[in-house]
N, C-alpha and C positions, 0 to 999 in steps of 0.2 A: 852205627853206620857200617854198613860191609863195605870193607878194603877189597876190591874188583879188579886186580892190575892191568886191564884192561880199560878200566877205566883213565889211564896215567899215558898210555901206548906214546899217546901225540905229544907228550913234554916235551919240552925245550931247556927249558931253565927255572930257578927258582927265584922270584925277586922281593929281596926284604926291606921293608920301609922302615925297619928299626934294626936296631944290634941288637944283636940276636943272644950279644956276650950275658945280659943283664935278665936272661928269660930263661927259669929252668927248663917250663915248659909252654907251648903255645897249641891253643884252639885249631882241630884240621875237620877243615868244611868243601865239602865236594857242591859248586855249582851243573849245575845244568844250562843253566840261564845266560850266561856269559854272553855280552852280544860283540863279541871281540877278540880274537887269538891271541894279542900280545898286549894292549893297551893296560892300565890299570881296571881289576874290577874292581865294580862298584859293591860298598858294603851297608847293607840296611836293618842288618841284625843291633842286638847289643853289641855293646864294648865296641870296642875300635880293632880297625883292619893291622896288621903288621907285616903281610906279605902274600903271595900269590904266585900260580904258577903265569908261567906262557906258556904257549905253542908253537910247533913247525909250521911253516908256510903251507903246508900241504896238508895241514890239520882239516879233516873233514867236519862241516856242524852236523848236529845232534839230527832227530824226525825232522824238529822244527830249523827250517832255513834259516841260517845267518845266526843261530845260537852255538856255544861251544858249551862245550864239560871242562871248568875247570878247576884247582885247587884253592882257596882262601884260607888264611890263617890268621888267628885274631884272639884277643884274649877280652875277659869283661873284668870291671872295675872291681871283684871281688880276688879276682887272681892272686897267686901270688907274690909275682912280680910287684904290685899295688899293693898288698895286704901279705908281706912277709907272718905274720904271723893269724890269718884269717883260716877259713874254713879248711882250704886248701895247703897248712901248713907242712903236713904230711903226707899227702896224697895228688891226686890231678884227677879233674872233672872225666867224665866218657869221653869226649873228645881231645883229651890232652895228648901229645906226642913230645918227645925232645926235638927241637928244631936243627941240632945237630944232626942228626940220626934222618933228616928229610935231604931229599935229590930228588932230578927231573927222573920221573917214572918209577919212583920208591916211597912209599909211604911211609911218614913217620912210625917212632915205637916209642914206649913208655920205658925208660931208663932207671937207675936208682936215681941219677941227679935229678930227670924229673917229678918221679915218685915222691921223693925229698927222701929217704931212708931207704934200708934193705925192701927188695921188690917181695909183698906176698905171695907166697905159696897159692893154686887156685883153691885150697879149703882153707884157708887163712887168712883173718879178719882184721886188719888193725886198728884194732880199736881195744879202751879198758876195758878191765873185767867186770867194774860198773858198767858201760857202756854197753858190753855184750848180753848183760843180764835184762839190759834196757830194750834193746833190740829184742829179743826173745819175747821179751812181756808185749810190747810191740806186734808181735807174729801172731802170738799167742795168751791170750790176758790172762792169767793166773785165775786161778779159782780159787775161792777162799778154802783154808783147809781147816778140819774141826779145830784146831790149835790157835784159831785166828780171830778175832771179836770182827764183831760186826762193823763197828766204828772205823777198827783201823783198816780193814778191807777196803770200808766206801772211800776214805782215805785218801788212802792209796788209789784206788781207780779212778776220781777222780782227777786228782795228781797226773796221772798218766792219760787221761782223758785232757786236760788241760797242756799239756805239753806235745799231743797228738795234734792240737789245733793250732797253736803258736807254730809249730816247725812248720807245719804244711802251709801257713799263710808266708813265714818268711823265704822259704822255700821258693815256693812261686815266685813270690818279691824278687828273688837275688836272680831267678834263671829269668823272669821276663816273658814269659811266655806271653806268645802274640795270640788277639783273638781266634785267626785261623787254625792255631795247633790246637784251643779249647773249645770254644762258642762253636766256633764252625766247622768243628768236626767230630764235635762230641756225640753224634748218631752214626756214625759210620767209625769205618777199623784205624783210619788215623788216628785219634785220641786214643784208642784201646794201643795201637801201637808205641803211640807217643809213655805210654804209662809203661808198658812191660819196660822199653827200653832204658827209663830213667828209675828204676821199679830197686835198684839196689843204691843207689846214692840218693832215693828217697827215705827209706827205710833208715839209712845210717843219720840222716840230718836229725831224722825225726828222735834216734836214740839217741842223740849227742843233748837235745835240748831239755829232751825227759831225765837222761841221768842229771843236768845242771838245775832242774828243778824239782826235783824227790830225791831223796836220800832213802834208796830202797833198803830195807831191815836185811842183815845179815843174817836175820833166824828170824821166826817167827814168833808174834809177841805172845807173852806168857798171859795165861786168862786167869792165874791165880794172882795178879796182882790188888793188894788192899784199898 
């Protein structure tokens, strides 16, 4: 989501429907749609609402009449707030911010408290060293090299073929994606969009589930075996 501070100009305030004390970090969603400057918006996504911005009186709506731009912030049942030790044990989704770090006309940022640990480097991955090797195979499938039997290859690709499938179905499952970001816009640049954007916490779910089901060889297996 591009942060557009221009988009923020008309805040007023921020109003949170929960303590904020109990939340490292919380979901930031820009509407368009907003049919109301100060009232509660209304939330139709996953997970549940936790707070929103207002407007000044003098807040102008959007092309469309009687619409405003505004902030929602909300988190889904996988969070970590709900699942202390779930996917998100060490990290926070694309859209995570500290709710500390949010005010009227400033946009949240990603903290170590909400990161859950030291924040990475931008060429820095935190994930295992299994994990990372997972990833890789992931990007790029290994080719068998002469040192490798044919057995343990297929194996192997299998394995990583199988673990390919699983993350990407639960994957789906956990974000919820609505017909309109798939079925109905899978011909046009939405869906292509929708993928580049979520294209790096794809890739990581998918290496998380493959290292927990192959135990990738730390050398490759010996063909002189009896």
């Amino acid at each position: 989501m591009s942060k557009d501070p221009a988009d923020l100009q008309h805040e007023e305030r921020i109003v949170w429907t929960e303590d904020i004390a109990r939340f490292d970090y919380v979901r930031e969603s820009l509407t368009t749609d907003a049919g109301t400057r100060a009232r509660p918006v209304s939330w139709h996504g996953a997970g549940r609402r936790v707070g929103y911005s207002t407007l000044k009186r003098d807040a102008p709506s959007n092309d469309m009449a009687g619409r405003f731009t505004r902030r929602i912030f909300w988190i889904k049942e996988h969070d970590r707030s709900e699942r202390p030790d779930g996917v998100y044990k060490d990290a926070t989704p694309s859209e995570g911010v500290d709710p500390r770090t949010v005010a009227p006309g400033v946009w949240g940022e990603v903290t170590e408290r909400a990161w859950g640990g030291p924040l990475p480097v931008p060429s820095d991955t935190p994930i295992s060293a299994t994990q990372q090797e997972a990833k890789e195979r992931v990007r790029q499938p290994a080719q068998p090299g002469p040192s490798q039997s044919a057995a343990a290859s297929f194996k192997e690709t299998r394995a990583v073929e199988q673990g390919v499938t699983k993350a990407f179905a639960d994957w789906l499952y956990l974000h919820e994606v609505s017909v309109p970001e798939t079925l109905g816009a899978a011909v046009g640049e939405e869906f292509k969009r929708w993928l580049w954007a979520n294209n790096e916490e794809l890739i990581a779910a998918i290496a998380n589930a493959v290292a927990r089901q192959t135990t990738l060889p730390k050398q490759p297996p010996s063909t002189n075996e009896q």
